[in-house]
VOGU-3710 file (C-alpha; in Angstrom, 3 decimals, decimal comma):
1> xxxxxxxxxx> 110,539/85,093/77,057  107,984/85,898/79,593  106,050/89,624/79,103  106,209/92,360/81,720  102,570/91,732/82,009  102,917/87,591/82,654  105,898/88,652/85,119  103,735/90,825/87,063  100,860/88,494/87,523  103,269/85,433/88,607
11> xxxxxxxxxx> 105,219/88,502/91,049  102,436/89,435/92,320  99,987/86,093/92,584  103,590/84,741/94,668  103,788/87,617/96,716  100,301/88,193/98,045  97,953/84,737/96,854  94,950/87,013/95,710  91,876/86,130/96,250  91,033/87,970/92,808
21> xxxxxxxxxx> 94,064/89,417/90,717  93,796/91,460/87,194  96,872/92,704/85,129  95,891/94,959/82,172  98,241/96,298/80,005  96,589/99,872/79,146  99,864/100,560/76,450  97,288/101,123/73,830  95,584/103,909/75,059  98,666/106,033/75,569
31> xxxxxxxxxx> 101,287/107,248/73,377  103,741/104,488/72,918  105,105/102,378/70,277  102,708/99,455/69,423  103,418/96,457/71,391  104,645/98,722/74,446  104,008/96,921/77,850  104,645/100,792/79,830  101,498/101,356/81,292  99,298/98,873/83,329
41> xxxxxxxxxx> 96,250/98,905/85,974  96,542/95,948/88,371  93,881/95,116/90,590  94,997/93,204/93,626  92,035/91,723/96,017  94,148/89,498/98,962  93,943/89,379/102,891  97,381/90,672/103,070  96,334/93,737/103,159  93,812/93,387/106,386
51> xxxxxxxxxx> 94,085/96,458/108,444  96,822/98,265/106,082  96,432/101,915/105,346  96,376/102,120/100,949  99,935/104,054/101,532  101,425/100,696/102,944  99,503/98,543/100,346  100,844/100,766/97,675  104,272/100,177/99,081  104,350/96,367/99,349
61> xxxxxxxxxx> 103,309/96,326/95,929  106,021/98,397/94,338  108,616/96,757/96,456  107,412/93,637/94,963  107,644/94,969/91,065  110,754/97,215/91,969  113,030/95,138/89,272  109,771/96,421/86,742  109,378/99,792/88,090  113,364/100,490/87,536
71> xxxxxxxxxx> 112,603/98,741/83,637  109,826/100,453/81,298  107,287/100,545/83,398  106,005/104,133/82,723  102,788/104,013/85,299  101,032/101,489/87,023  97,911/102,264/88,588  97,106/100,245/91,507  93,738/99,235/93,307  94,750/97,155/96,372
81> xxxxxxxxxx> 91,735/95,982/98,554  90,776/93,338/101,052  88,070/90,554/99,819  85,916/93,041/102,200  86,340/96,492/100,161  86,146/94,200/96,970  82,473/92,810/98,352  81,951/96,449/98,925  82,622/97,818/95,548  80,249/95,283/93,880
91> xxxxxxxxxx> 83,631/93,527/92,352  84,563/96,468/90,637  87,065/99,318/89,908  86,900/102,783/88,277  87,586/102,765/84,817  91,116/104,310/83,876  90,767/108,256/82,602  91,869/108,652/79,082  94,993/109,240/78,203  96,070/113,510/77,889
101> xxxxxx> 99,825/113,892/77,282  101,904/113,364/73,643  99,957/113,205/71,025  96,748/111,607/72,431  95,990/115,065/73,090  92,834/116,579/70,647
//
C-alpha cells in the first residue's frame, strides 16, 4: 500500500515533470497520532508554471491532490516556482513555523 506521501510525489512528478520536487511529511511536528501522514510541505520547481500568477499555481496543484485533500490531508503548504524563482531563491524555501494549536502549545 502506497503512503499519502509516495502518492503525492508520483501525482504530482506525473502532473507537472519537476525540474526539482520535495514531499515532506511535517506530521511530527504537529499534534497527531504517530505515524500520521496530515500535514506536508511540497516544494514544486517545473516550467508549468511559466507566467502563472501563485493563485493559479496553487490551484493546479490542489486539483491535482483533490482525491488527498478530500482524505486526511489536514494542511499542505505549497511553494510552487519556475526553475527561474528557484535560481533566484538560492534553491531554497522558508523553513515551516512551528506548530501552535492542540497541545503543541507551551
Amino acid at each position: 500500500m502506497a503512503t499519502t506521501q509516495k502518492t503525492i510525489q508520483q501525482k504530482l512528478q506525473s502532473a507537472f515533470s519537476p525540474l526539482h520536487l520535495e514531499v515532506i511529511n511535517e506530521s511530527h511536528m504537529h499534534s497527531v497520532p504517530e505515524g500520521a501522514e496530515s500535514h506536508f510541505k511540497v516544494v514544486v520547481v517545473s516550467e508549468a508554471f511559466k507566467d502563472e500568477k501563485l493563485i493559479s499555481r496553487h490551484r493546479q496543484v490542489n486539483k491535482v491532490l483533490a482525491e488527498e485533500l478530500q482524505g486526511g490531508i489536514h494542511a499542505l503548504a505549497l511553494h510552487t516556482m519556475t526553475p527561474e524563482d528557484w535560481f533566484n531563491h538560492g534553491g531554497t524555501v522558508p523553513d515551516s513555523p512551528a506548530c501552535l494549536g492542540g497541545s503543541k502549545q507551551g
